[in-house]
C-alpha positions in Angstrom: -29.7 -10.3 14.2 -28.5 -8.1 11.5 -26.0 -9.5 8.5 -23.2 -6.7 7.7 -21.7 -6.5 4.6 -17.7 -6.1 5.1 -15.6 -5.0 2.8 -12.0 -6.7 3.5 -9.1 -4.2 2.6 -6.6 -6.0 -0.2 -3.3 -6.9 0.8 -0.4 -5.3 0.2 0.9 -6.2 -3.3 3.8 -5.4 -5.8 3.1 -2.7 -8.2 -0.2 -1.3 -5.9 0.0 2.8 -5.2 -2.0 3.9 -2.3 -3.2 7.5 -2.0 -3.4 9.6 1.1 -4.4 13.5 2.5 -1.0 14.4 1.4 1.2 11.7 0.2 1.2 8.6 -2.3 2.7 5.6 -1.1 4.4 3.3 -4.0 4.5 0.0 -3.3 7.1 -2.3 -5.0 8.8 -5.6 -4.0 6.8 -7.8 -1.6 8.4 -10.7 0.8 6.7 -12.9 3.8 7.5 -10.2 6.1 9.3 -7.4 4.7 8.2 -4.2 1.9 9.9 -2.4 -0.5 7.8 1.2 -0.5 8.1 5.0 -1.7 6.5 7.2 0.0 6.2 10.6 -2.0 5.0 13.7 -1.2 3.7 16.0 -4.0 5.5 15.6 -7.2 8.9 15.1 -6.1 9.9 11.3 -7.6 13.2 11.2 -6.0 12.5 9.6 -3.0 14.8 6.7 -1.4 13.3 3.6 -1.1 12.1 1.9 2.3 12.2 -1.3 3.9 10.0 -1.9 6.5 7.3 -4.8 8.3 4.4 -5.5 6.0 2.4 -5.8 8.8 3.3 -2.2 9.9 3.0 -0.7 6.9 -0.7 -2.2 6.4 -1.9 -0.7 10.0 -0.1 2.4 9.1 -2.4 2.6 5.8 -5.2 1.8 8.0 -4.6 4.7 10.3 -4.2 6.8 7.4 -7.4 6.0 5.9 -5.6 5.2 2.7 -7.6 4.5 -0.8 -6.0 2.2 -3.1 -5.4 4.0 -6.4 -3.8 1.5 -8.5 -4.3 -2.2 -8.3 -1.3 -4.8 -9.0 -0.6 -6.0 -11.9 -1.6 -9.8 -12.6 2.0 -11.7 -13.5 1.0 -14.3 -16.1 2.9 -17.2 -15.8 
């Protein structure tokens, strides 16, 4: 049998951008079930931000084939 090497997608954190064909989704405050996210399109940085199921929003990235661009910040405490 042959071994695969898997790569396992990181979770969705505070402070994580994730990059897609056309838009840049901005990830900021992170609960049990629920996300705080921008999603921007081009340069425009006046977007509203969403609420929405963290468990959506990570299938939704999947779909999308999204690449994470910048990792979270490690909170020192």
């Amino acid at each position: 049998m042959k071994a695969t090497n898997r790569v396992s997608r990181p979770q969705v954190a505070a402070g994580q951008v994730w990059r897609m064909q056309e838009t840049e989704c901005h990830i900021g405050q992170v609960g049990k079930t629920l996300v705080h996210y921008k999603l921007l399109k081009g340069t425009n940085s006046r977007v509203p931000t969403t609420l929405g199921n963290k468990l959506a929003l990570e299938k939704h990235l999947k779909a999308k084939k999204a690449v994470l661009v910048k990792e979270a910040a490690l909170v020192k405490s």
